[in-house]
Residue frames as qw, qx, qy, qz and C-alpha x, y, z in Angstrom:
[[0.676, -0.049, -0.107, -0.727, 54.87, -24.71, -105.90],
 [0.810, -0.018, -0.574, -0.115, 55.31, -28.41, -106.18],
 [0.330, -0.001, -0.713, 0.619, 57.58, -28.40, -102.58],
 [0.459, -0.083, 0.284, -0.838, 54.31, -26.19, -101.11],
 [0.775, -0.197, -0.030, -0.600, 51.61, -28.73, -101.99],
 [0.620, -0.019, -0.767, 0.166, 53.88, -32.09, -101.23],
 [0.056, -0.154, 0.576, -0.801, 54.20, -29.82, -97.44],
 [0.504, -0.005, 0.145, -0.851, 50.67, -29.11, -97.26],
 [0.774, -0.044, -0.608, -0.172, 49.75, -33.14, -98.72],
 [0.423, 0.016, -0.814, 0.397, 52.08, -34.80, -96.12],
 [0.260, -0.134, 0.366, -0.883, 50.04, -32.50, -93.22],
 [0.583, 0.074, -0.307, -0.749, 46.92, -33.73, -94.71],
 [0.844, -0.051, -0.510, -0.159, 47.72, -37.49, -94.55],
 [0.308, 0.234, -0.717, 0.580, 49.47, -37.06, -91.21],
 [0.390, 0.009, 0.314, -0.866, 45.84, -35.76, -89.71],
 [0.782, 0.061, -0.306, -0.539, 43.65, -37.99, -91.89],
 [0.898, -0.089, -0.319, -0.288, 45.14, -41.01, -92.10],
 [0.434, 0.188, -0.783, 0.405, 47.83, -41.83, -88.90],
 [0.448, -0.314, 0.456, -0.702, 45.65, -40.63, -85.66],
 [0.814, -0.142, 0.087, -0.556, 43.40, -43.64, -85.81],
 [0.852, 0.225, -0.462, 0.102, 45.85, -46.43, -86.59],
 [0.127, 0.488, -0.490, 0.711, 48.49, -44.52, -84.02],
 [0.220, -0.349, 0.547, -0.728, 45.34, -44.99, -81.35],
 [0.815, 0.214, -0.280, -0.461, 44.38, -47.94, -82.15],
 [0.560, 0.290, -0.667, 0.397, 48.00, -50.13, -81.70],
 [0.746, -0.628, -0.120, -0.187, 48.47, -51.83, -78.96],
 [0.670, 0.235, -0.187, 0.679, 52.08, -51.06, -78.31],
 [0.069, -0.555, 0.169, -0.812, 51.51, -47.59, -76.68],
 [0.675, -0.620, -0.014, -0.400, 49.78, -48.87, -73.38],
 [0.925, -0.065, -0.206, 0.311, 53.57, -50.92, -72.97],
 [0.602, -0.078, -0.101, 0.788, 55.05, -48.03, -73.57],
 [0.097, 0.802, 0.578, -0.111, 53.47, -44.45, -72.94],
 [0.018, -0.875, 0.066, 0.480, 56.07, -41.99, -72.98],
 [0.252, -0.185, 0.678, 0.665, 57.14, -43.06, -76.23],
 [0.044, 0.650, 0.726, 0.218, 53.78, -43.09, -77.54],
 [0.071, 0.862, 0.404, -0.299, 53.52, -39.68, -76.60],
 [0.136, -0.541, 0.400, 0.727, 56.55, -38.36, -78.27],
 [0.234, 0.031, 0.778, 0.582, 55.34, -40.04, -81.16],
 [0.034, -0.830, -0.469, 0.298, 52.02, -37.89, -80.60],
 [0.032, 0.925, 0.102, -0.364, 53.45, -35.21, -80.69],
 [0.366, -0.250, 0.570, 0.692, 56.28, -35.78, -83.40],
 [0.226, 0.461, 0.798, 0.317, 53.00, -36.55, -85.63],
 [0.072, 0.894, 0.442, -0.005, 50.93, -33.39, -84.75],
 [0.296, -0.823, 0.116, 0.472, 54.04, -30.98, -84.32],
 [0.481, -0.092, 0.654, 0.576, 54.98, -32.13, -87.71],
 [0.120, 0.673, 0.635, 0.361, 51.89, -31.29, -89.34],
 [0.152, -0.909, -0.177, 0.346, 51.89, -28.03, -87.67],
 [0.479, -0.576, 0.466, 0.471, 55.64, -27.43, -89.20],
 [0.414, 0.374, 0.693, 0.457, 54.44, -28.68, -93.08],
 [0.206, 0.827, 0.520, 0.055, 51.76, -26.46, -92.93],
 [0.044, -0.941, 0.150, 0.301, 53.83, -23.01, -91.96],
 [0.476, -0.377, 0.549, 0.574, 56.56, -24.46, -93.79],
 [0.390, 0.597, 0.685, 0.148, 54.02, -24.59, -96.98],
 [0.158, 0.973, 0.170, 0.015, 52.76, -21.28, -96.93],
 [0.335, -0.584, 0.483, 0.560, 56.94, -20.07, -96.21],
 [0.492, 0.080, 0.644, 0.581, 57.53, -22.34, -99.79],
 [0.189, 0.789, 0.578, 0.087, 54.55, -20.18, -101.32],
 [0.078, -0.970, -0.043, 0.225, 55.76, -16.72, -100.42],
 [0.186, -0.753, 0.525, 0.350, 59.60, -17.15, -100.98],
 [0.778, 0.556, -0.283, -0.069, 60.82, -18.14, -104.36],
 [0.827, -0.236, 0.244, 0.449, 64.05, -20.20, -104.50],
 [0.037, 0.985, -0.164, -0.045, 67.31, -18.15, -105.02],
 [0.750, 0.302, -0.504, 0.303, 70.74, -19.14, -105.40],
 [0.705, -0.639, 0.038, 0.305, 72.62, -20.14, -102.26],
 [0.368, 0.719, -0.049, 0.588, 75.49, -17.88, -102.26],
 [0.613, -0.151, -0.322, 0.705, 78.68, -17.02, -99.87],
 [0.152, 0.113, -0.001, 0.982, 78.23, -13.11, -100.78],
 [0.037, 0.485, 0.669, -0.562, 75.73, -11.72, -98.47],
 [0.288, 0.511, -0.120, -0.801, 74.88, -8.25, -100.79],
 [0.293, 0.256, -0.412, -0.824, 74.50, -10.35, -103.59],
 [0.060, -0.422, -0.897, 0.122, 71.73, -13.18, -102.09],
 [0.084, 0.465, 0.696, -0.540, 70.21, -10.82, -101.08],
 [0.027, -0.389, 0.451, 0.803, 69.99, -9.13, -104.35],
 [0.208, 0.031, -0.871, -0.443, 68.70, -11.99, -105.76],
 [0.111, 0.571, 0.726, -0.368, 65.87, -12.61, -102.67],
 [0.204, 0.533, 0.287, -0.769, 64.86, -8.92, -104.04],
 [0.006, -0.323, 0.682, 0.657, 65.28, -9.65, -107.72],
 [0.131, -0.154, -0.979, 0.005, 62.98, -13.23, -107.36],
 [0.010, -0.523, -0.665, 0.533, 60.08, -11.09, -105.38],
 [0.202, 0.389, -0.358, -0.824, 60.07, -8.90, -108.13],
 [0.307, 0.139, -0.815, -0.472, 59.51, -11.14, -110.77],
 [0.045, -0.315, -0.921, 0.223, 56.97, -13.15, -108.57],
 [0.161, 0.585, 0.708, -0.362, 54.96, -10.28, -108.44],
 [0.144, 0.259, -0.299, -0.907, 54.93, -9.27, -111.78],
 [0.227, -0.084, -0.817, -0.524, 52.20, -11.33, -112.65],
 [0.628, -0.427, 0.174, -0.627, 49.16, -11.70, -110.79],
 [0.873, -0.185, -0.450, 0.041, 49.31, -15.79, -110.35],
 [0.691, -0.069, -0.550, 0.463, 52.18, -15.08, -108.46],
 [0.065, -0.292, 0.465, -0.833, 51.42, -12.16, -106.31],
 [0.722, -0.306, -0.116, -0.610, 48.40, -14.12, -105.42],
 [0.800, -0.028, -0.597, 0.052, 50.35, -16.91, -104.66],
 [0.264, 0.287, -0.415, 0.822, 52.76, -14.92, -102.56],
 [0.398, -0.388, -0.002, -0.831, 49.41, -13.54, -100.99],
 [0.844, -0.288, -0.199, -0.407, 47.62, -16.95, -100.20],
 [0.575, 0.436, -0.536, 0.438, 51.25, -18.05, -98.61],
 [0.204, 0.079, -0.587, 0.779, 51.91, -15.68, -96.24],
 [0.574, -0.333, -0.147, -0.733, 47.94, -15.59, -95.34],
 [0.911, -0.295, -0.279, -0.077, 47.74, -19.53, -94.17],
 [0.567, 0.081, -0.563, 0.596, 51.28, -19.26, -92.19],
 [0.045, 0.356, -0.337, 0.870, 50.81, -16.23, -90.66],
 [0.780, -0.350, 0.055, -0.516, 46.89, -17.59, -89.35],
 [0.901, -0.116, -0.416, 0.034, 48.06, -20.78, -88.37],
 [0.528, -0.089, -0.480, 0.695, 51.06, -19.65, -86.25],
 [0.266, -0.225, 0.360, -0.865, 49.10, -16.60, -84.63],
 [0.778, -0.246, -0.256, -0.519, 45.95, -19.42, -84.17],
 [0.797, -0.064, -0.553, 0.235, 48.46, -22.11, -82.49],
 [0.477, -0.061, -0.479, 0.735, 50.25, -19.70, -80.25],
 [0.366, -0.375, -0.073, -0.848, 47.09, -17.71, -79.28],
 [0.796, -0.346, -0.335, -0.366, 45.55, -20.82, -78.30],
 [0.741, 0.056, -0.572, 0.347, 48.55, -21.94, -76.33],
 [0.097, 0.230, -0.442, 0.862, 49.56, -19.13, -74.54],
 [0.545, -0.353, -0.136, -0.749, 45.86, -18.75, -73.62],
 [0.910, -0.051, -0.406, -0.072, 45.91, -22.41, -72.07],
 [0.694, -0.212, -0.554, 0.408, 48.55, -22.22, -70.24],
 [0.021, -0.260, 0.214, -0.941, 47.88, -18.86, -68.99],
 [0.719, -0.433, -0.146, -0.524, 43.95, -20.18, -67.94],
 [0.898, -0.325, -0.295, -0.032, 45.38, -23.05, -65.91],
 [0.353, 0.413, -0.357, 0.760, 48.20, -21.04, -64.40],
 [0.105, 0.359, -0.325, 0.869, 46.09, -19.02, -63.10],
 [0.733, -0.533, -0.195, -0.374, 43.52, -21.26, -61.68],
 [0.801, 0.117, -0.446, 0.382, 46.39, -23.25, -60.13],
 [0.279, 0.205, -0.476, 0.808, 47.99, -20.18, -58.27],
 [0.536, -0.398, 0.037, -0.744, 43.72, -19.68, -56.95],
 [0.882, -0.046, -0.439, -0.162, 44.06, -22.99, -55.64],
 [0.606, 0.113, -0.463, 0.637, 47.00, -22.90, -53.99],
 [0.119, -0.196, 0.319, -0.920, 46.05, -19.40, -52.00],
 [0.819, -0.403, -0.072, -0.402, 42.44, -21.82, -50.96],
 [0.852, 0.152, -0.473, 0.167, 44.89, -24.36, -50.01],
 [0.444, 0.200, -0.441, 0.754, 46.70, -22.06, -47.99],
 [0.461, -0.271, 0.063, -0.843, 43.48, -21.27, -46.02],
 [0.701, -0.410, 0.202, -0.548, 42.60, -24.86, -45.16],
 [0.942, -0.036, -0.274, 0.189, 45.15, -27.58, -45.73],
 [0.546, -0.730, 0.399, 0.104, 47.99, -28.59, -43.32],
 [0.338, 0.654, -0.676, 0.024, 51.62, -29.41, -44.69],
 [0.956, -0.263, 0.122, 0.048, 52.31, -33.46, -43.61],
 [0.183, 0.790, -0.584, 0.029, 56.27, -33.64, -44.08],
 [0.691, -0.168, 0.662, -0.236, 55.91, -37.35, -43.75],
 [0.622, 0.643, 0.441, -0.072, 54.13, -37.50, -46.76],
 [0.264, -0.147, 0.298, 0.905, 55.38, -34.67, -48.53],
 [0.093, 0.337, 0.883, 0.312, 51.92, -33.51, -48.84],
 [0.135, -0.229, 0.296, -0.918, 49.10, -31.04, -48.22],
 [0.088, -0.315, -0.931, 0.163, 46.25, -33.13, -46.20],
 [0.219, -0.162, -0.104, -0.957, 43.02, -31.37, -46.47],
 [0.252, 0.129, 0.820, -0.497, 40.03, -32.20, -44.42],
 [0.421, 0.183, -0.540, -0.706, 37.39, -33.75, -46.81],
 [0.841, -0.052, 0.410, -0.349, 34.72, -36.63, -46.32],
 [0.885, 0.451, 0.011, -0.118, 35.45, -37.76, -50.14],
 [0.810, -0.323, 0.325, 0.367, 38.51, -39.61, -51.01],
 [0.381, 0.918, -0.109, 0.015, 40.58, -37.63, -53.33],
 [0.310, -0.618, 0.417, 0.590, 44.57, -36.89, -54.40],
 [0.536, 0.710, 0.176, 0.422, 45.64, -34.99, -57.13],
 [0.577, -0.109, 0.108, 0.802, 48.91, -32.89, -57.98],
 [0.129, 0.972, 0.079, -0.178, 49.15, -28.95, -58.58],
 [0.709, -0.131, 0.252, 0.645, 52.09, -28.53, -60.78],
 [0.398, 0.717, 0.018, 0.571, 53.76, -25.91, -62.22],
 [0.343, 0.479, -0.507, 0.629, 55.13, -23.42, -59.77],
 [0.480, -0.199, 0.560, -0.646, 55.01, -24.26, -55.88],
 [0.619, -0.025, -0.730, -0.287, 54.03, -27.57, -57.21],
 [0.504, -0.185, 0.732, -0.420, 52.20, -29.97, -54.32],
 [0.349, -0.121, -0.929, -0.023, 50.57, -32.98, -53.87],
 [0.472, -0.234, 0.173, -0.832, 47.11, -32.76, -52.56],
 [0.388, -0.090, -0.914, 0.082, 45.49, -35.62, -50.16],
 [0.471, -0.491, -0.085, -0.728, 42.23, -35.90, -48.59],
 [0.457, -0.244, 0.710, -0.477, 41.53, -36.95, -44.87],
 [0.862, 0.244, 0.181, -0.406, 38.81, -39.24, -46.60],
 [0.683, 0.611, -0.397, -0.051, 41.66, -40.41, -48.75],
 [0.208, -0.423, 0.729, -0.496, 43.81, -41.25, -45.09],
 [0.566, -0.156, 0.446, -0.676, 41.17, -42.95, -44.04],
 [0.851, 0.313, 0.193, -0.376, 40.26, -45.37, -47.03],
 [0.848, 0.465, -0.252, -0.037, 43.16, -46.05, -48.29],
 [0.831, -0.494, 0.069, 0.248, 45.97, -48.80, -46.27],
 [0.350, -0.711, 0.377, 0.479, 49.79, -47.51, -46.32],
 [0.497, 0.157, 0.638, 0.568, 50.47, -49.82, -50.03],
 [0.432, 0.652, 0.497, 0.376, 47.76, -48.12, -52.04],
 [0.252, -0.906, -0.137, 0.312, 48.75, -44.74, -50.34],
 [0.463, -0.367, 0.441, 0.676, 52.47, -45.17, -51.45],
 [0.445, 0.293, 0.674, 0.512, 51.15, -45.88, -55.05],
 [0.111, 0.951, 0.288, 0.027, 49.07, -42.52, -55.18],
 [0.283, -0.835, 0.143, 0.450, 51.93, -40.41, -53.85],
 [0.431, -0.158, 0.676, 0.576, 54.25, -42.12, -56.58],
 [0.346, 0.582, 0.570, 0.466, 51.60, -41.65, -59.56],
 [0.104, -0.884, -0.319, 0.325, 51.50, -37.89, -58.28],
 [0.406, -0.825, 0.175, 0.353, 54.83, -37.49, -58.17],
 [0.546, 0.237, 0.654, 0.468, 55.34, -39.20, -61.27],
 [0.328, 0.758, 0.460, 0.326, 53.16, -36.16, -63.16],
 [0.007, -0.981, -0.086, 0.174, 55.42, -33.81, -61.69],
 [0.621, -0.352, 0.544, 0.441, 58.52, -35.22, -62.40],
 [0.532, 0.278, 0.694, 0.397, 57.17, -35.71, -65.92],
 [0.185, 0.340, -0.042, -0.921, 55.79, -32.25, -66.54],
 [0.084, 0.364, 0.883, 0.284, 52.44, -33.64, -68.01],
 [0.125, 0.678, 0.490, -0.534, 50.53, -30.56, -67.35],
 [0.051, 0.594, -0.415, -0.687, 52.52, -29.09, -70.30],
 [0.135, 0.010, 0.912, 0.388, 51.96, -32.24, -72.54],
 [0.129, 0.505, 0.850, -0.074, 48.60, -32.31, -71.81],
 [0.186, 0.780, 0.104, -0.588, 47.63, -28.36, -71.81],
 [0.091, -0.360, 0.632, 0.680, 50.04, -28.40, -75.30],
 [0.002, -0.189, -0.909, -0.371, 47.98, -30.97, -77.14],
 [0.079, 0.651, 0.745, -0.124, 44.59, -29.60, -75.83],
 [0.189, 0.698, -0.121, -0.680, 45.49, -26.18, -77.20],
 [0.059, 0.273, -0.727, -0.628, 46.35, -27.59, -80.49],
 [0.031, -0.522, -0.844, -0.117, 42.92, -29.66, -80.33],
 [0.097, 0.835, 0.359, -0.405, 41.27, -26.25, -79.71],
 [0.157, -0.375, 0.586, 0.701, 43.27, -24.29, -82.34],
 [0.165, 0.316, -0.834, -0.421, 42.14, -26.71, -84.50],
 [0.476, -0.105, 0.709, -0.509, 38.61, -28.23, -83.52],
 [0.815, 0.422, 0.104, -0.383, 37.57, -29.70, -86.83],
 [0.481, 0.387, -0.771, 0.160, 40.97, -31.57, -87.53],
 [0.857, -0.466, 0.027, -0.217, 39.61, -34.73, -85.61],
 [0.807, 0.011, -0.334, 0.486, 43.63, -36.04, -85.50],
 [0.168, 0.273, -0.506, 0.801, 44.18, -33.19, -83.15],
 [0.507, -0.442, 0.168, -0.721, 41.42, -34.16, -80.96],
 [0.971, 0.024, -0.225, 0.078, 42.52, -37.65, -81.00],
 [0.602, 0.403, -0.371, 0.581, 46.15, -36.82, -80.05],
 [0.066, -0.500, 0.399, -0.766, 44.70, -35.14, -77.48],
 [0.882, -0.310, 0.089, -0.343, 42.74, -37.56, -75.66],
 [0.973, -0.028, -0.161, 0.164, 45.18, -40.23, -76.10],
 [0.297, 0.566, -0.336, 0.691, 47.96, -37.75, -74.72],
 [0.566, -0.466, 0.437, -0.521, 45.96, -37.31, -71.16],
 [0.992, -0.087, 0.019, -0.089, 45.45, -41.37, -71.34],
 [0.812, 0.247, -0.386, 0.361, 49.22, -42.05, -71.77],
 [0.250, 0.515, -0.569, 0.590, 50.20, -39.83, -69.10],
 [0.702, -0.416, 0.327, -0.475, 48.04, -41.24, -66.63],
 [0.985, -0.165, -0.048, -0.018, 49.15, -44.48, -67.72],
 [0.579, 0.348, -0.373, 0.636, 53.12, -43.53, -67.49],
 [0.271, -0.474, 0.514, -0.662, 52.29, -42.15, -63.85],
 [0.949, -0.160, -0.147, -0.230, 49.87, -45.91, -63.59],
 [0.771, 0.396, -0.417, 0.273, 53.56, -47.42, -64.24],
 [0.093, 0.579, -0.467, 0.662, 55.41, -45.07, -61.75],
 [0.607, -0.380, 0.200, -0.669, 52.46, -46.16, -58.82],
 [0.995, 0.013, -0.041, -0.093, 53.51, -50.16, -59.77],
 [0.623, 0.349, -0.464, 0.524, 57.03, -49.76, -59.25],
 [0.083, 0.522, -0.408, 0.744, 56.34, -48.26, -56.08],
 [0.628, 0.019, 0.534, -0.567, 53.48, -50.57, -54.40],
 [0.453, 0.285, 0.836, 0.119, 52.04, -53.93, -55.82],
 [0.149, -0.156, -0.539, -0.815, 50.22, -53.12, -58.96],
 [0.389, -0.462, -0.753, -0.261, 47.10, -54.44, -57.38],
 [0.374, -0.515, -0.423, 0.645, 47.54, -52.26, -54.71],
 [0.026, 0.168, -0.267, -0.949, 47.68, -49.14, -57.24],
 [0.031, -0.062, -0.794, -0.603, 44.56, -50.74, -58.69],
 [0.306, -0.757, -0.563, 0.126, 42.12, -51.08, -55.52],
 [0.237, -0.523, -0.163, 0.803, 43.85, -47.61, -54.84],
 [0.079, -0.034, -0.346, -0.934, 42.27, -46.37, -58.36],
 [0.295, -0.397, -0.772, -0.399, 39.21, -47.96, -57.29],
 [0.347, -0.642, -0.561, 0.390, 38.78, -46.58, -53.92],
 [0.227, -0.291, -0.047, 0.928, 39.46, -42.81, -54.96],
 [0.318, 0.652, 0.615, -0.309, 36.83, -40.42, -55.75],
 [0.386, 0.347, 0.333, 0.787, 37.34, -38.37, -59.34],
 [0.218, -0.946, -0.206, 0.121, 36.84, -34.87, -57.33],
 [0.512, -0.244, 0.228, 0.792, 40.30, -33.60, -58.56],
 [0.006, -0.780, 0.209, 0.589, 40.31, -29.72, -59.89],
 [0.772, 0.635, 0.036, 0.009, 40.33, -28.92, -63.89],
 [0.178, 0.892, -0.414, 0.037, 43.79, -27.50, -62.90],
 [0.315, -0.582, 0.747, -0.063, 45.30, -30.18, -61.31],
 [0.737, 0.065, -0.514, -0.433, 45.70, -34.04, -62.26],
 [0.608, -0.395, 0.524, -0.447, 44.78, -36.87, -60.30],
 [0.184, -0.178, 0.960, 0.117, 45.11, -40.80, -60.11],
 [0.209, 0.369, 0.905, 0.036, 41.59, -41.38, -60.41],
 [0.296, 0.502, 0.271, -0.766, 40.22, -38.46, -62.23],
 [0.502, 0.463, -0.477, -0.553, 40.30, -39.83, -65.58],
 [0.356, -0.210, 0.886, -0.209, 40.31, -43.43, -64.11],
 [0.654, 0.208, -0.173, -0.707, 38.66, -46.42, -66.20],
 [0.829, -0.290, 0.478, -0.029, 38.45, -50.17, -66.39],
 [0.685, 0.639, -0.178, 0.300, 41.05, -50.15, -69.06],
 [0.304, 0.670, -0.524, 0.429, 43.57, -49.03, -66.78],
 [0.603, -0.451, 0.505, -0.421, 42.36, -50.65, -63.80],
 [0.952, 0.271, 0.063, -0.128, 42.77, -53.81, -66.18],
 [0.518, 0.706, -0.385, 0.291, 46.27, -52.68, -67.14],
 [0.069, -0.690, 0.632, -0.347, 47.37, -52.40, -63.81],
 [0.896, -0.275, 0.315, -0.146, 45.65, -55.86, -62.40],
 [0.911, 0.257, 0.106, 0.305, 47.49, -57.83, -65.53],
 [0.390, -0.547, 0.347, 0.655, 50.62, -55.66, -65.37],
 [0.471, 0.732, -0.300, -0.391, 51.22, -53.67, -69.01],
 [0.911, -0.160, 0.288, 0.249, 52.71, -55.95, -71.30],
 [0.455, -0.613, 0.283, 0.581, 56.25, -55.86, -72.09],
 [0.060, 0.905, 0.032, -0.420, 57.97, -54.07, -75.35],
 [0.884, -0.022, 0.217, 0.413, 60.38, -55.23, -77.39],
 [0.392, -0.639, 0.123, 0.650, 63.39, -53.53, -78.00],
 [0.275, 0.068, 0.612, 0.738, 63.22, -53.90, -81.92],
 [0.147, -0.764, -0.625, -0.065, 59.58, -52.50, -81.48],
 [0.310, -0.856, -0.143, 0.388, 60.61, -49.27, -79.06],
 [0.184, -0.331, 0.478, 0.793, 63.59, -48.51, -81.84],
 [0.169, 0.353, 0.718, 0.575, 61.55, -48.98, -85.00],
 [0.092, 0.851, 0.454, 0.249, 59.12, -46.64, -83.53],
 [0.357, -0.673, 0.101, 0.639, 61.72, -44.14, -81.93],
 [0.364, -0.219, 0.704, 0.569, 62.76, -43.87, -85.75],
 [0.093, 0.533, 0.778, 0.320, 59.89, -43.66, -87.28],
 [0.055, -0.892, -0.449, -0.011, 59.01, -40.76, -85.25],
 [0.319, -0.551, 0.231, 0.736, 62.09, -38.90, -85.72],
 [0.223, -0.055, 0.557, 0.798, 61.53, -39.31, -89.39],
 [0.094, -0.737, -0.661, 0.101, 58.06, -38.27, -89.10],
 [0.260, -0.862, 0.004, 0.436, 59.16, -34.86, -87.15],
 [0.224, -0.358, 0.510, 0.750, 62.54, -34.37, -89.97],
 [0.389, 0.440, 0.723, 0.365, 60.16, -34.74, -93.48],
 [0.230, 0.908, 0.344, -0.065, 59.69, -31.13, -93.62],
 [0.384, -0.777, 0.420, 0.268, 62.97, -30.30, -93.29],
 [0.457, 0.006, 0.794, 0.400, 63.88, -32.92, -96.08],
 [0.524, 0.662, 0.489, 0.219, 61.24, -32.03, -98.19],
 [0.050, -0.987, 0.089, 0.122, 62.75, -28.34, -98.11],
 [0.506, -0.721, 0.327, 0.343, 66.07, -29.46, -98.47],
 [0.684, 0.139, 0.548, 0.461, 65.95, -30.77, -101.53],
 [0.441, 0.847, 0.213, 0.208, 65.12, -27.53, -103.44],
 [0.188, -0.922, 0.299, 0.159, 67.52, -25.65, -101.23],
 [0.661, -0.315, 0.549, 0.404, 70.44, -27.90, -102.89],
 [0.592, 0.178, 0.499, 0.607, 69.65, -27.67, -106.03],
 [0.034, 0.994, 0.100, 0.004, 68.98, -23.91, -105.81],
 [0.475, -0.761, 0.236, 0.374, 72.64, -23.86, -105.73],
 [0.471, 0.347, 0.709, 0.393, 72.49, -24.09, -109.31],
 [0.110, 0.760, 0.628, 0.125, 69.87, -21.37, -109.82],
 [0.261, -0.179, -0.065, 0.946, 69.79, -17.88, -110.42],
 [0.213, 0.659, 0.712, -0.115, 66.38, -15.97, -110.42],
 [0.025, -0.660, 0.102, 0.744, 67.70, -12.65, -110.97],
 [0.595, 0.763, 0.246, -0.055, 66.75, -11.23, -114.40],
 [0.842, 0.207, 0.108, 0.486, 69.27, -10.85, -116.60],
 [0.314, 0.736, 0.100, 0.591, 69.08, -7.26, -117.19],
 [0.405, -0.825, 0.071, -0.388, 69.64, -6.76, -113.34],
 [0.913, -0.154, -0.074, 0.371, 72.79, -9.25, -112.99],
 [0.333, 0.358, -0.159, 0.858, 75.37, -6.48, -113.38],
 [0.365, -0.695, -0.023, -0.619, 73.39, -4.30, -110.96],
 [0.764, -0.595, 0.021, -0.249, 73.33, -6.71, -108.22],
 [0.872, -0.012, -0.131, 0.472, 76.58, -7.96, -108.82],
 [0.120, 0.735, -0.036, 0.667, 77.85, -4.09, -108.68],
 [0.405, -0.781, 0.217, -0.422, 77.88, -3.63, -104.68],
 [0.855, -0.394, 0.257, 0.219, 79.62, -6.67, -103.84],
 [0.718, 0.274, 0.069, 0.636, 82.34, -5.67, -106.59],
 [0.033, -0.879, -0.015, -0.475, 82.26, -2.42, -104.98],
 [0.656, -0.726, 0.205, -0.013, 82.64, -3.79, -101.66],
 [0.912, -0.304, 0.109, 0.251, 85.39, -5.84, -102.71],
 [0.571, 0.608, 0.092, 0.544, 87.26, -3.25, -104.36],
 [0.241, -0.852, 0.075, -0.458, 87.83, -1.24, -101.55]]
């Protein structure tokens, strides 16, 4: 009981009270794809407390124990006794109620997600293949458009999508710097990051730290593909190239300037500033132990369960009876 509601606390104050400090710091715009792991160490933790909760709820602690027949004895012994009373078959009840909704509510919403944007993607791709031309120069598919535009289709058959209008308006630097921030979100699989966290913000639409996590998940990967576009062309080139593009980019796909703002067009004029290694460990570390605290809190009963015996007395000779059977033989 007490290891269920510490789980189910820590969740609580991981949602409540880290999202707004977390997006708040100005460290994450130095350093984005750490800032997202630590995103998602925070919300994938709280996801992990919570089913780990309701688990602590349903299953008593048992002794740990070498002899398979007679754990399991004891698992059956413990479940007994839990539900000889009502507290505890209610507990047992209200246990395996919140795990079981939370993991069929997370991985409904996911699968759904990336199944919807699969399967606009692969409709895209078959318009695509109806009116754009392949540039093998580029590595691109050039589509005849007035409006300036590029944006990536990733997942399978991945491209890169450029508009004549986009040719036309933008000089060979800021060009490079698009292709690179494209190619940067496919390299990086960000369609997954981003779909991942907006299922869990749907899942979950009244837990405002998973609608935070998700906005500030699309904003870091555009600004860890910002990065990729300044290593590959002047920053200030990437910048007049976020300013000259038009935010016509597909829900399925993502683009340089579809989420574009003068925050990042700010980021890129003044260049991001720089990290410090004791800064990029301390939070590397932090968000490992973040992600491991359910695990720890669990571990500590499971040790000194190795102590413990739930079985009733009057059923210790019983359960001990097939494994002296087995080994008698």
């Amino acid at each position: 009981m007490i290891v269920a509601l510490a789980l189910l606390g820590y969740a609580a104050l991981l949602l409540t009270a880290a999202p707004v400090p977390l997006s708040a710091a100005r460290w994450p715009d130095a350093a984005p794809r750490l800032a997202i792991a630590a995103w998602f160490a925070l919300t994938g933790s709280a996801v992990a407390s919570v089913l780990a909760g309701g688990l602590a709820l349903m299953v008593p602690t048992v002794r740990v124990s070498a002899d398979v027949s007679r754990l399991l004895a004891s698992c059956v012994m413990a479940l007994r006794a839990q539900y000889a009373h009502p507290g505890g078959a209610a507990m047992t009840g209200a246990g395996a109620v919140l795990a079981l909704a939370v993991l069929a509510r997370v991985s409904w919403c996911t699968v759904r997600a990336l199944a919807r944007a699969a399967g606009a993607r692969r409709r895209h791709r078959l318009g695509l293949a109806l009116v754009g031309r392949r540039d093998p120069r580029l590595g691109a598919v050039i589509v005849r458009h007035h409006q300036a535009a590029a944006y990536c289709l990733p997942g399978r058959g991945s491209r890169i999508v450029v508009t004549t209008g986009a040719m036309d308006t933008l000089d060979e630097s800021q060009l490079r710097a698009v292709l690179a921030h494209e190619r940067a979100h496919l390299r990086g699989r960000h369609h997954l990051l981003v779909t991942v966290a907006a299922a869990l913000c749907a899942a979950f639409p009244r837990v405002p730290g998973f609608r935070i996590a998700s906005e500030q998940v699309a904003r870091l990967a555009e600004l860890s593909a910002d990065d990729a576009a300044s290593a590959a062309a002047h920053r200030l080139a990437a910048a007049g190239a976020l300013l000259s593009l038009g935010a016509g980019v597909p829900a399925a796909a993502l683009g340089a300037a579809g989420t574009a703002d003068a925050d990042r067009v700010r980021r890129l004029i003044d260049g991001p500033a720089a990290i410090s290694r004791s800064r990029a460990v301390s939070v590397a570390v932090t968000a490992a132990t973040v992600a491991l605290v359910p695990l720890l809190l669990l571990a500590g009963p499971a040790a000194s369960a190795r102590g413990m015996n739930y079985c009733p007395h009057g059923h210790r000779a019983a359960a001990a009876a097939p494994a002296a059977a087995l080994y008698s033989r």
